[in-house]
N, CA and C atoms of all chains as a GROMACS GRO file, in nm:
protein
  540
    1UNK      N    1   0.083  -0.121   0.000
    1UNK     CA    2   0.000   0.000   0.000
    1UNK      C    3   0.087   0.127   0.000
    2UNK      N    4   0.234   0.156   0.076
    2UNK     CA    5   0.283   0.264   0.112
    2UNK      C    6   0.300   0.273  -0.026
    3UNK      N    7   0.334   0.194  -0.171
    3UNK     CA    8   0.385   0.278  -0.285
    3UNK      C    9   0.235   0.364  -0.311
    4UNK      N   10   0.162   0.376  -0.323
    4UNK     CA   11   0.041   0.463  -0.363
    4UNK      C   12   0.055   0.570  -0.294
    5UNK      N   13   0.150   0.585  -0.204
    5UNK     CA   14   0.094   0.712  -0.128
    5UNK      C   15   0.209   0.863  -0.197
    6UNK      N   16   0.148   0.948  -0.254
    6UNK     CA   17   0.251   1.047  -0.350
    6UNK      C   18   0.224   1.169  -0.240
    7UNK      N   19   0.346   1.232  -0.162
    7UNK     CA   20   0.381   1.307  -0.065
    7UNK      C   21   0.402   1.459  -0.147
    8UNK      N   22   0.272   1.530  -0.155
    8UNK     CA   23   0.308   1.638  -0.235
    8UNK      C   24   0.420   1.780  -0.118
    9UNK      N   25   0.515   1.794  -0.229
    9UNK     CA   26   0.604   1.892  -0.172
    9UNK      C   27   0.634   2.067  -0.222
   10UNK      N   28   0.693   2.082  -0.273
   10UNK     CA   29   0.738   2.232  -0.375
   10UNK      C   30   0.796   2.179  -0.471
   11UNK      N   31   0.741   2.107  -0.508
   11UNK     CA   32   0.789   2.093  -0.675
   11UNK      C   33   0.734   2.132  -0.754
   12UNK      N   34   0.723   2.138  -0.861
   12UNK     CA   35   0.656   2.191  -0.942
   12UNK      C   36   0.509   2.117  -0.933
   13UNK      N   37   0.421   2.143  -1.006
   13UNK     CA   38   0.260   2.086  -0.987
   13UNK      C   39   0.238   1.918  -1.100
   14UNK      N   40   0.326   1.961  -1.201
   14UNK     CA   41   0.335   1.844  -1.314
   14UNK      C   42   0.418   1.755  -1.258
   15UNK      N   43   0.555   1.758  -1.203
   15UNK     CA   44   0.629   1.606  -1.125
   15UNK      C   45   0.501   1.556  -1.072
   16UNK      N   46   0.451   1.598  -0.978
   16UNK     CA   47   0.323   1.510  -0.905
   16UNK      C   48   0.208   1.470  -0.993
   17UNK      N   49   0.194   1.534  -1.096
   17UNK     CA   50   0.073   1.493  -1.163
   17UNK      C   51   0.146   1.363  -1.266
   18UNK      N   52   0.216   1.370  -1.289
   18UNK     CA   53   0.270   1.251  -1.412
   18UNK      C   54   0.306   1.109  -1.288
   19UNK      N   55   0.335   1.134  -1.171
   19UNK     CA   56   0.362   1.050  -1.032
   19UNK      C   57   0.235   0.934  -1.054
   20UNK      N   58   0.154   1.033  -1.082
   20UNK     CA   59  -0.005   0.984  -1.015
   20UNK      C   60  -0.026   0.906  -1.158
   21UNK      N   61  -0.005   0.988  -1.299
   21UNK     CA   62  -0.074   0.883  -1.395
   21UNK      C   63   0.035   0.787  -1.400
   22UNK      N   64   0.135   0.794  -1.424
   22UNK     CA   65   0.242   0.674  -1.410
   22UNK      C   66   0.209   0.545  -1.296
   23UNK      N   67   0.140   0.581  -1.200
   23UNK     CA   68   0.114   0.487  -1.081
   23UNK      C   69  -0.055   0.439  -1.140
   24UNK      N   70  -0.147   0.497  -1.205
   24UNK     CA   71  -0.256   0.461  -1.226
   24UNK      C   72  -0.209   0.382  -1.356
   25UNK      N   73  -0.129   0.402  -1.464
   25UNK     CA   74  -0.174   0.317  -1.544
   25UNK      C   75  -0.080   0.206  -1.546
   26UNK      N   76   0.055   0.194  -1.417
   26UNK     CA   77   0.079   0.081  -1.387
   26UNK      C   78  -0.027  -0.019  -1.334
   27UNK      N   79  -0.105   0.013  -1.317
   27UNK     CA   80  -0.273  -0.065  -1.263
   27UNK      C   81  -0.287  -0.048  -1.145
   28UNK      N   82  -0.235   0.037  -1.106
   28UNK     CA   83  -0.248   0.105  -0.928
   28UNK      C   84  -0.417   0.196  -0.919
   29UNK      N   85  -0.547   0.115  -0.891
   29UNK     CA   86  -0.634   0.158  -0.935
   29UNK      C   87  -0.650   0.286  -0.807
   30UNK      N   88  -0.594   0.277  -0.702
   30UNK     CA   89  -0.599   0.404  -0.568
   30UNK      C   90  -0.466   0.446  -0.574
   31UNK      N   91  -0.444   0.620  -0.564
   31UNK     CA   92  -0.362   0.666  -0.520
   31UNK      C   93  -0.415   0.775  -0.397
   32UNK      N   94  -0.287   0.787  -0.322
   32UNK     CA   95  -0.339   0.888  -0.211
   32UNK      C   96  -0.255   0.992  -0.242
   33UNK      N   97  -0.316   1.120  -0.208
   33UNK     CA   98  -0.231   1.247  -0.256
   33UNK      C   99  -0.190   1.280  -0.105
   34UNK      N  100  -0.087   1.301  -0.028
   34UNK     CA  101  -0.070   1.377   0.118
   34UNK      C  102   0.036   1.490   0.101
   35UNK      N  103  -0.053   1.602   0.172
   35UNK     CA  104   0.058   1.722   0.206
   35UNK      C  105   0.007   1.781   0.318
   36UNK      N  106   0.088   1.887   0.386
   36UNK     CA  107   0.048   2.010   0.488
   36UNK      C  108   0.098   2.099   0.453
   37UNK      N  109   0.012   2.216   0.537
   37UNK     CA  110   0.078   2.356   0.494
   37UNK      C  111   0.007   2.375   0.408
   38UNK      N  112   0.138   2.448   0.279
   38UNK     CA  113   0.104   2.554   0.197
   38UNK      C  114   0.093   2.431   0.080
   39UNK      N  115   0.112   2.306   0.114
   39UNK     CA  116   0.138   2.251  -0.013
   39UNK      C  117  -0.016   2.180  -0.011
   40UNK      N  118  -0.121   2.189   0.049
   40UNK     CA  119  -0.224   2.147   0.017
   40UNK      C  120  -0.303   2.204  -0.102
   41UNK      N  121  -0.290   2.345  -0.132
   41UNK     CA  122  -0.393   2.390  -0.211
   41UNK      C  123  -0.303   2.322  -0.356
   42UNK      N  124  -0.161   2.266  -0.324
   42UNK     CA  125  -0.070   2.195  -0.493
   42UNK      C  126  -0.148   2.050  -0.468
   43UNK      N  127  -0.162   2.030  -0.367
   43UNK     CA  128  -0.247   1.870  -0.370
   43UNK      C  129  -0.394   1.868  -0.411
   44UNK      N  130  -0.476   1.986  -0.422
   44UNK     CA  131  -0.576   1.984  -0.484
   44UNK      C  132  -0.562   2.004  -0.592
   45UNK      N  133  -0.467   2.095  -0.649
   45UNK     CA  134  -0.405   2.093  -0.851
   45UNK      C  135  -0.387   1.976  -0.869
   46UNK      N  136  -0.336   1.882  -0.822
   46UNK     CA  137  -0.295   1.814  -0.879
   46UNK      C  138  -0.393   1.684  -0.937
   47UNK      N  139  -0.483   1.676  -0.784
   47UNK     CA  140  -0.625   1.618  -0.858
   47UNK      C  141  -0.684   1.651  -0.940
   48UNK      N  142  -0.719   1.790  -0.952
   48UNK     CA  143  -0.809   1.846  -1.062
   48UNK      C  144  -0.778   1.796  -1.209
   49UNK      N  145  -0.592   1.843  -1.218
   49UNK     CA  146  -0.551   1.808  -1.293
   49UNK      C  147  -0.552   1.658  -1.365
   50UNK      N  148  -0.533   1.591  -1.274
   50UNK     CA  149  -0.538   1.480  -1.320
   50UNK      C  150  -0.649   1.436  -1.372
   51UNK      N  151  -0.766   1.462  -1.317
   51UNK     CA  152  -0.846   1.378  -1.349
   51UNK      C  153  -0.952   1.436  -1.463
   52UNK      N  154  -0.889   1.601  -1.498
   52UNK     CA  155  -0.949   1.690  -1.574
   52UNK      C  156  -0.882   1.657  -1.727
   53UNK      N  157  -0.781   1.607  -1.682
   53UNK     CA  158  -0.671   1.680  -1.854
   53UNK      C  159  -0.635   1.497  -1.843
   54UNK      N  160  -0.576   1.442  -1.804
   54UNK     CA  161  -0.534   1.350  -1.813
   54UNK      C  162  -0.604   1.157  -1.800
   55UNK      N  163  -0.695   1.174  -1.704
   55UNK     CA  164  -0.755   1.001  -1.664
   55UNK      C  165  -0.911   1.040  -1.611
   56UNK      N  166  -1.008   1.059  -1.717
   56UNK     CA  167  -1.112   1.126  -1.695
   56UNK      C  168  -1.234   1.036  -1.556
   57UNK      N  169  -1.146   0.885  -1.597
   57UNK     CA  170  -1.210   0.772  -1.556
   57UNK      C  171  -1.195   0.759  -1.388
   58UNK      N  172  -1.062   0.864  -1.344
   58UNK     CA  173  -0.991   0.893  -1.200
   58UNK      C  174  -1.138   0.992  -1.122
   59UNK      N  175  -1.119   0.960  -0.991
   59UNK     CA  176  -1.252   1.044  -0.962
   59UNK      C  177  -1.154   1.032  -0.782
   60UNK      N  178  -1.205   1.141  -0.730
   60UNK     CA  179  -1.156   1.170  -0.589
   60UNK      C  180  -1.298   1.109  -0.478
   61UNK      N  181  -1.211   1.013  -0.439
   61UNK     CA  182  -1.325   0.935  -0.342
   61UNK      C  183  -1.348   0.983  -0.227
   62UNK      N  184  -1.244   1.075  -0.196
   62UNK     CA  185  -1.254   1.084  -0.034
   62UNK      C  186  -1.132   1.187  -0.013
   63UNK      N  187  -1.184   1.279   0.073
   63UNK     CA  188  -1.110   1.410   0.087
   63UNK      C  189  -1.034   1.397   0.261
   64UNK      N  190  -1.035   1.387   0.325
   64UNK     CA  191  -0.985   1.382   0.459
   64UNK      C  192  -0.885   1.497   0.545
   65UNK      N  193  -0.889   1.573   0.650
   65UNK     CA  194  -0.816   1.670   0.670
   65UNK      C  195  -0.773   1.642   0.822
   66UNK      N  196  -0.690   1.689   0.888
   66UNK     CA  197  -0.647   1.625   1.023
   66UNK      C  198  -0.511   1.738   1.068
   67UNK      N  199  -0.452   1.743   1.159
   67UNK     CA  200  -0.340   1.890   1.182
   67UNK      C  201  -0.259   1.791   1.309
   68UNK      N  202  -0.110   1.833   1.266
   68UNK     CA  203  -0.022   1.757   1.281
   68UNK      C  204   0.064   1.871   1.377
   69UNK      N  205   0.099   1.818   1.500
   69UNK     CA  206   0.218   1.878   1.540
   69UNK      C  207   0.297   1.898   1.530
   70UNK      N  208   0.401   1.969   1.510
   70UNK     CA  209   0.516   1.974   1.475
   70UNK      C  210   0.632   2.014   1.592
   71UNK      N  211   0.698   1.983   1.648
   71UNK     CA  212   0.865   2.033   1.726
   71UNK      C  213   0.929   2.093   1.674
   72UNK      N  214   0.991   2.171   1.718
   72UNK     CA  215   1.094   2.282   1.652
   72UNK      C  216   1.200   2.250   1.794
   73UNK      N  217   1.301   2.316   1.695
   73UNK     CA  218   1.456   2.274   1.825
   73UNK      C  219   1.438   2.299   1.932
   74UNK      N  220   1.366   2.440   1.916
   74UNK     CA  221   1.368   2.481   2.115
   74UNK      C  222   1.226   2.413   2.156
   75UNK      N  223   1.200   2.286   2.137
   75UNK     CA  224   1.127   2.217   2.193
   75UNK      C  225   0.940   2.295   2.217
   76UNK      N  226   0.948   2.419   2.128
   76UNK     CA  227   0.785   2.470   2.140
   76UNK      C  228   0.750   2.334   1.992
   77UNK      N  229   0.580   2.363   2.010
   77UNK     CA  230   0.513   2.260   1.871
   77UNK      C  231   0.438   2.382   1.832
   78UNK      N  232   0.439   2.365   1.659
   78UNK     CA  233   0.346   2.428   1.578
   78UNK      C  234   0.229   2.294   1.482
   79UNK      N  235   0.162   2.381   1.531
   79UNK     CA  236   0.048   2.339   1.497
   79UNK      C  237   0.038   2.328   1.305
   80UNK      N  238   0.008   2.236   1.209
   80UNK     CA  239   0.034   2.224   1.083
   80UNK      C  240  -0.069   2.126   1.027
   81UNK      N  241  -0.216   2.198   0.966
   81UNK     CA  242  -0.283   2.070   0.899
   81UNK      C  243  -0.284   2.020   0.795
   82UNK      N  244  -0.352   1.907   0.738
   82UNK     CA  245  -0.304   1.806   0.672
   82UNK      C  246  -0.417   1.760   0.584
   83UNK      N  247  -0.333   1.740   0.476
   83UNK     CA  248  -0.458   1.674   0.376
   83UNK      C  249  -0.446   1.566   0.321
   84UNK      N  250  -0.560   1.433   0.313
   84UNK     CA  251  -0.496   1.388   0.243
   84UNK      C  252  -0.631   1.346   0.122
   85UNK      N  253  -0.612   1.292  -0.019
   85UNK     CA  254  -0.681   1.306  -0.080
   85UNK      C  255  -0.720   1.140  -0.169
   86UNK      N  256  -0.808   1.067  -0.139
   86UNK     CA  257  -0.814   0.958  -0.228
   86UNK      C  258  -0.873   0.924  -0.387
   87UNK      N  259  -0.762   0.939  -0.464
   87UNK     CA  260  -0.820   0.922  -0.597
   87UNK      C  261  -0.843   0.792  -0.621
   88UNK      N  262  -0.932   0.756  -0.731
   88UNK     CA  263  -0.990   0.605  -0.746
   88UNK      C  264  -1.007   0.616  -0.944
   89UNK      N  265  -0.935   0.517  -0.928
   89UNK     CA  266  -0.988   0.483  -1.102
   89UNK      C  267  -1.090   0.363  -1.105
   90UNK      N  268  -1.199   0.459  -1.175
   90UNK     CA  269  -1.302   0.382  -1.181
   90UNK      C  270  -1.353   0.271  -1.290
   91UNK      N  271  -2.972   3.038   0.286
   91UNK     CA  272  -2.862   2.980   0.303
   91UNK      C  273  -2.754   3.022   0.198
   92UNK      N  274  -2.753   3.165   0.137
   92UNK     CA  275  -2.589   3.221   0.139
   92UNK      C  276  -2.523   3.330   0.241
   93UNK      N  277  -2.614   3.285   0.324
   93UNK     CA  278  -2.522   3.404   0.481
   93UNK      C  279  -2.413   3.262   0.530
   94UNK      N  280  -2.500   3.136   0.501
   94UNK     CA  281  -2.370   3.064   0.566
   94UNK      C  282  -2.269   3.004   0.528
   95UNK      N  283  -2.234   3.085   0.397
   95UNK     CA  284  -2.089   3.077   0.315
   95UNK      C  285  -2.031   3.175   0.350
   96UNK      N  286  -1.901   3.134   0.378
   96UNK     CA  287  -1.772   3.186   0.388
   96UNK      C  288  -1.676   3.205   0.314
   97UNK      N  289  -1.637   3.312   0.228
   97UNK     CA  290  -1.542   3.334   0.133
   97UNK      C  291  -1.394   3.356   0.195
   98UNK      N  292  -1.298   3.220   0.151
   98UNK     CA  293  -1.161   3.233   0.244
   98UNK      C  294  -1.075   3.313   0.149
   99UNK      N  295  -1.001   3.414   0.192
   99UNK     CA  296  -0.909   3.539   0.076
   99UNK      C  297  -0.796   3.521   0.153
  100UNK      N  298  -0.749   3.637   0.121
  100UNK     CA  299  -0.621   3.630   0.176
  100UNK      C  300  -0.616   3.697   0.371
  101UNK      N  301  -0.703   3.736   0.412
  101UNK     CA  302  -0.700   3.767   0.537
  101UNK      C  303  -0.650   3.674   0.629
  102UNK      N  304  -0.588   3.733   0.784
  102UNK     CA  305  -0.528   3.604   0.850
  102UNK      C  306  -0.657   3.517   0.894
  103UNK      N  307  -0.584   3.438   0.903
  103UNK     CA  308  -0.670   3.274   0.941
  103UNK      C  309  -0.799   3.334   1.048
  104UNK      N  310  -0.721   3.382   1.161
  104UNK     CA  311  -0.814   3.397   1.293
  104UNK      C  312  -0.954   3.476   1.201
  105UNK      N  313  -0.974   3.586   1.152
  105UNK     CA  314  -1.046   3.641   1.098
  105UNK      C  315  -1.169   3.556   1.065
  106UNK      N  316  -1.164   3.477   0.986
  106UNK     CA  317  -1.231   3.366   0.916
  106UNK      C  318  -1.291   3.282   1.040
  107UNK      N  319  -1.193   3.221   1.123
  107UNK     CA  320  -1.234   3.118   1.242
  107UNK      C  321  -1.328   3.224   1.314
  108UNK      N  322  -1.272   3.341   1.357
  108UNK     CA  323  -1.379   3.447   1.380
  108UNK      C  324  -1.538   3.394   1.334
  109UNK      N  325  -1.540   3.454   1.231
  109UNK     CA  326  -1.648   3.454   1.117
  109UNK      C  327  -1.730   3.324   1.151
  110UNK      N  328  -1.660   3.199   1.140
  110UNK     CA  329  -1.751   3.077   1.137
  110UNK      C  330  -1.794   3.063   1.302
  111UNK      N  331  -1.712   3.073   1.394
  111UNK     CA  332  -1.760   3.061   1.572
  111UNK      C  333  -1.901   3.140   1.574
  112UNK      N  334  -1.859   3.275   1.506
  112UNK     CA  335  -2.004   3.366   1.505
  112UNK      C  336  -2.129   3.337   1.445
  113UNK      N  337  -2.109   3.224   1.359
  113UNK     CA  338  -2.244   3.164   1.244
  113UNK      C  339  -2.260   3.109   1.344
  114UNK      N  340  -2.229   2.979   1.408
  114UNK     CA  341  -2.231   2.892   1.475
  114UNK      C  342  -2.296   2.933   1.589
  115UNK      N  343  -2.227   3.017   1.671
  115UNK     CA  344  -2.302   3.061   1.764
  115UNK      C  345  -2.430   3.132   1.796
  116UNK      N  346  -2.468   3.145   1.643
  116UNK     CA  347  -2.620   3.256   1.627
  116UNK      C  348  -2.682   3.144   1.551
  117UNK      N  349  -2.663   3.030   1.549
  117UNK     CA  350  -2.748   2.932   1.532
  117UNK      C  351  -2.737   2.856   1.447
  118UNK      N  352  -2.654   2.885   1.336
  118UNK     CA  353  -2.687   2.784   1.202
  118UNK      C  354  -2.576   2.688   1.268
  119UNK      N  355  -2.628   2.573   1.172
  119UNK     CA  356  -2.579   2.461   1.205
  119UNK      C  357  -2.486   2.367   1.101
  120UNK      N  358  -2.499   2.476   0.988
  120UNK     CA  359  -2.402   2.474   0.866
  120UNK      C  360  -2.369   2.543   0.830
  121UNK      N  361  -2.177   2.543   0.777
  121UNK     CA  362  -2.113   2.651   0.722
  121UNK      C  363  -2.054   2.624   0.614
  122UNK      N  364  -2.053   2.679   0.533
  122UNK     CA  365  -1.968   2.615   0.420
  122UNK      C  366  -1.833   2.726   0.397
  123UNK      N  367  -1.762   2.686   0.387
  123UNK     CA  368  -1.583   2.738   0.349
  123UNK      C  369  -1.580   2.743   0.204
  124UNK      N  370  -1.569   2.822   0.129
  124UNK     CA  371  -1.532   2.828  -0.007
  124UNK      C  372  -1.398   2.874  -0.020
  125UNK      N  373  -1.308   2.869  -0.060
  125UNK     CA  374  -1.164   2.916  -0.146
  125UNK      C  375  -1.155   2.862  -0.283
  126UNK      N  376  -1.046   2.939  -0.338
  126UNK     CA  377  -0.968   2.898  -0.460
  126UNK      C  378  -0.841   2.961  -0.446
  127UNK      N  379  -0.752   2.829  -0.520
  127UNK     CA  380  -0.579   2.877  -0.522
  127UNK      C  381  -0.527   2.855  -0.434
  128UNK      N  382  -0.460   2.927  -0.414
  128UNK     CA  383  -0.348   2.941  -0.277
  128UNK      C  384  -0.417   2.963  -0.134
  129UNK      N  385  -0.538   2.990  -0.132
  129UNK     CA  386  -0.642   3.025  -0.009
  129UNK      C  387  -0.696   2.891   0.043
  130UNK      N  388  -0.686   2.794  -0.036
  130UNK     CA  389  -0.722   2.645  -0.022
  130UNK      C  390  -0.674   2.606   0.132
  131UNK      N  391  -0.540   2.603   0.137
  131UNK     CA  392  -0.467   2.582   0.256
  131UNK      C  393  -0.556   2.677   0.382
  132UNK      N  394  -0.534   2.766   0.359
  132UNK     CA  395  -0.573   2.859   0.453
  132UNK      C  396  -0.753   2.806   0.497
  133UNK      N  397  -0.836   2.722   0.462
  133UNK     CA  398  -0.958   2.728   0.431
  133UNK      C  399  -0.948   2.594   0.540
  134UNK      N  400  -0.912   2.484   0.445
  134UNK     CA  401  -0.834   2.374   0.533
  134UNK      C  402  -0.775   2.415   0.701
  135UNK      N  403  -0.704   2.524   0.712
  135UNK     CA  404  -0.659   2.570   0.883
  135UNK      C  405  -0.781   2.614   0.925
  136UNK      N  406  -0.859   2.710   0.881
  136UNK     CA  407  -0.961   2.724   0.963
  136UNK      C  408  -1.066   2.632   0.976
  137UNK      N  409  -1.108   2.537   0.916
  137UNK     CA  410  -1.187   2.396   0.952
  137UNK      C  411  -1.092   2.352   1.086
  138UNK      N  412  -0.980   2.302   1.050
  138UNK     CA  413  -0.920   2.235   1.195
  138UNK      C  414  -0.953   2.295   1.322
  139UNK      N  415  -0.898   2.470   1.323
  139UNK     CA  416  -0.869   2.538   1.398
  139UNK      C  417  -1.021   2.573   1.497
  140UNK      N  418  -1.114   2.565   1.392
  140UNK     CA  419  -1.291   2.602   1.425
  140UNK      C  420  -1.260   2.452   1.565
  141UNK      N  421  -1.279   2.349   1.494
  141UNK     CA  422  -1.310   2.226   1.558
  141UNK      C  423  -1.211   2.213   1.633
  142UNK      N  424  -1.064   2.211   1.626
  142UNK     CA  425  -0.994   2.154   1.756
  142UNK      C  426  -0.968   2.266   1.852
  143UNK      N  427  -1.018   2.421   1.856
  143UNK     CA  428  -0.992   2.490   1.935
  143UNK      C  429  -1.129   2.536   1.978
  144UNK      N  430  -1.227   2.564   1.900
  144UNK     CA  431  -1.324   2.637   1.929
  144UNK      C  432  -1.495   2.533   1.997
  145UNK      N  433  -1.501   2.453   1.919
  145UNK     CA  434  -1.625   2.381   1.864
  145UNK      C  435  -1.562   2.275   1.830
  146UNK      N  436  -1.576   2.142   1.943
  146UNK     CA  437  -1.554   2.048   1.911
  146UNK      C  438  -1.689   1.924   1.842
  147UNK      N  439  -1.787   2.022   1.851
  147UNK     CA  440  -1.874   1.923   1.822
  147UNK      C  441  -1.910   1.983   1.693
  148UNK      N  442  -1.830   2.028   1.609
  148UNK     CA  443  -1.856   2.097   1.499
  148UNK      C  444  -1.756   1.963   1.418
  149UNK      N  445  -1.834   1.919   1.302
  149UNK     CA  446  -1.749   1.806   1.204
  149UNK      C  447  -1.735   1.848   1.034
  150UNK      N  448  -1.639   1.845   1.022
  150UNK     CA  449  -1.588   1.788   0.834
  150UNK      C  450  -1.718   1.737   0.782
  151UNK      N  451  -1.842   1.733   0.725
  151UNK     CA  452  -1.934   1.671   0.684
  151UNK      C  453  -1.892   1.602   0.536
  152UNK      N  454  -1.810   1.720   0.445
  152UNK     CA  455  -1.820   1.678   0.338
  152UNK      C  456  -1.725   1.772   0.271
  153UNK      N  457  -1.628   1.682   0.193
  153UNK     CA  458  -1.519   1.871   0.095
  153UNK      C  459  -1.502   1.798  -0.078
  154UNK      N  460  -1.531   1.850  -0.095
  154UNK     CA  461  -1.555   1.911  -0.243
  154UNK      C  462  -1.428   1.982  -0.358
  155UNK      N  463  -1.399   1.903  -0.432
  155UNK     CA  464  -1.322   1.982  -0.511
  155UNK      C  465  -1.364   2.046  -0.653
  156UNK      N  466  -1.301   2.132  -0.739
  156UNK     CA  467  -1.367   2.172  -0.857
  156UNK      C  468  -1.287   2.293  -0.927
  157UNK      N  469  -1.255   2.319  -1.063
  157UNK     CA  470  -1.187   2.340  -1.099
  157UNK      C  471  -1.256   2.474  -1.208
  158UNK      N  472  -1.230   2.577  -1.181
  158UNK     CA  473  -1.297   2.688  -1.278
  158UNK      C  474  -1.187   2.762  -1.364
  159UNK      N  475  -1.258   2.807  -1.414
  159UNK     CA  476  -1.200   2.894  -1.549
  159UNK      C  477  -1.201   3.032  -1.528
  160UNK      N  478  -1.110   3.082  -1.555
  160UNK     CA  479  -1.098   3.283  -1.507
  160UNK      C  480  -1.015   3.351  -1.609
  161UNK      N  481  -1.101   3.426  -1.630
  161UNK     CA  482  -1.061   3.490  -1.790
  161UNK      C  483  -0.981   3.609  -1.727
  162UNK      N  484  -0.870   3.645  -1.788
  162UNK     CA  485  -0.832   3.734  -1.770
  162UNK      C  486  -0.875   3.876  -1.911
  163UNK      N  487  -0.794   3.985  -1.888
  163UNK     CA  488  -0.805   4.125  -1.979
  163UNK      C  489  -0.794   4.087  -2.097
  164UNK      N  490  -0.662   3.998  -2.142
  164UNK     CA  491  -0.621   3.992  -2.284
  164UNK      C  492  -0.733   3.866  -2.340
  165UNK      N  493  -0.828   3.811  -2.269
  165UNK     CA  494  -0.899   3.695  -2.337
  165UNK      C  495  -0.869   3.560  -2.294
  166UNK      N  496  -0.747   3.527  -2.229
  166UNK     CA  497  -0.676   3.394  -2.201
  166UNK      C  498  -0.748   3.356  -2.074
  167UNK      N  499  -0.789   3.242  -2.093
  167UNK     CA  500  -0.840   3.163  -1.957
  167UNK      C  501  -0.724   3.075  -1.896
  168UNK      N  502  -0.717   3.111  -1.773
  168UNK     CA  503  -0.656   2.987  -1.692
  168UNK      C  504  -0.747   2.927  -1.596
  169UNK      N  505  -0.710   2.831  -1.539
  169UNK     CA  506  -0.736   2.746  -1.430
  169UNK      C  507  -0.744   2.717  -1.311
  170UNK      N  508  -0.814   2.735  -1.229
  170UNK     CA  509  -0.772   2.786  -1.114
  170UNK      C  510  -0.855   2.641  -1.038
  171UNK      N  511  -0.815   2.599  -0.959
  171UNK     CA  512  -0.871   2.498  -0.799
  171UNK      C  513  -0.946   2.556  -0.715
  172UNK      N  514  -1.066   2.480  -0.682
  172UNK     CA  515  -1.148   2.505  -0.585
  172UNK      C  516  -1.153   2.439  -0.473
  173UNK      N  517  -1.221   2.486  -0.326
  173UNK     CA  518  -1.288   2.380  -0.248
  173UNK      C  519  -1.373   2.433  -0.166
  174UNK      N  520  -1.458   2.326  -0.134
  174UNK     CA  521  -1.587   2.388  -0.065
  174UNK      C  522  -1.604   2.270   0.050
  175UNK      N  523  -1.582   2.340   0.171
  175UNK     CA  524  -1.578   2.255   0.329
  175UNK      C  525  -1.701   2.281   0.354
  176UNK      N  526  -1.795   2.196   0.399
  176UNK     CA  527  -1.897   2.178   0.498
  176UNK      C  528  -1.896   2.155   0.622
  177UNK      N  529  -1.917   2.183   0.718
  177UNK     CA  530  -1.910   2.227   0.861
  177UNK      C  531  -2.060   2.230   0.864
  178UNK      N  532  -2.064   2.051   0.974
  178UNK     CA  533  -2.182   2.056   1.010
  178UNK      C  534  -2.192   2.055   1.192
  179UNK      N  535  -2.235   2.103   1.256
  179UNK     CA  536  -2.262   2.111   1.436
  179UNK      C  537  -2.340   2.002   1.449
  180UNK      N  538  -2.294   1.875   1.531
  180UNK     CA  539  -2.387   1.809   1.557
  180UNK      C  540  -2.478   1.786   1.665
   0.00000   0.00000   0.00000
């Protein structure tokens, strides 16, 4: 299961979108999109994208959101939420 | 039921969490979060932030993605990402 899971970062918006069809038409019929932060609103491009321009047959099953702690050196936590996104080829 | 949409922009987060505690508290029992773009993230923090700080009995019902078209001056359309959070009080 962990290969399905595509960890969106600051990359550009297309590395992650070609991630996802490369993994769907290896016959990977679920992928999961996960990011936090600022990189969630690139994890919703990247669905759109995909399933707009590229695998019309891909459909987002399930949206999920959750906020993650984070540590920093001097031992305070920031608070950081989280997305994660289930695409499904149908 | 368009007083209980919330348009997420670029204002800080608290503003918004503001905004939804105050629906909530004058009665409705649904809110919906709208953004696009880069505001996505920000839309996503204030859902968490509503529920794990403010209103815990306030839930994620349902999020929505969707992808519009925005014309600019010269005629050229681009693309822009949507999402729409539901925030239901149970």
């Amino acid at each position: 299961m962990e290969e399905n899971i595509i960890y969106i970062g600051n990359k550009p918006v297309m590395n992650y979108v070609l991630a996802v069809v490369t993994q769907i038409n290896n016959g990977n019929e679920n992928v999961y999109l996960k990011a936090r932060g600022k990189a969630i609103s690139r994890a919703v491009d990247v669905a759109e994208i995909v399933r707009n321009r590229f695998i019309p047959e891909c459909e987002i099953d399930e949206i999920k959101t959750n906020t993650e702690e984070i540590k920093n050196n001097d031992g305070m936590t920031t608070n950081v939420s989280t997305i994660e996104i289930y695409l499904k080829k149908e």
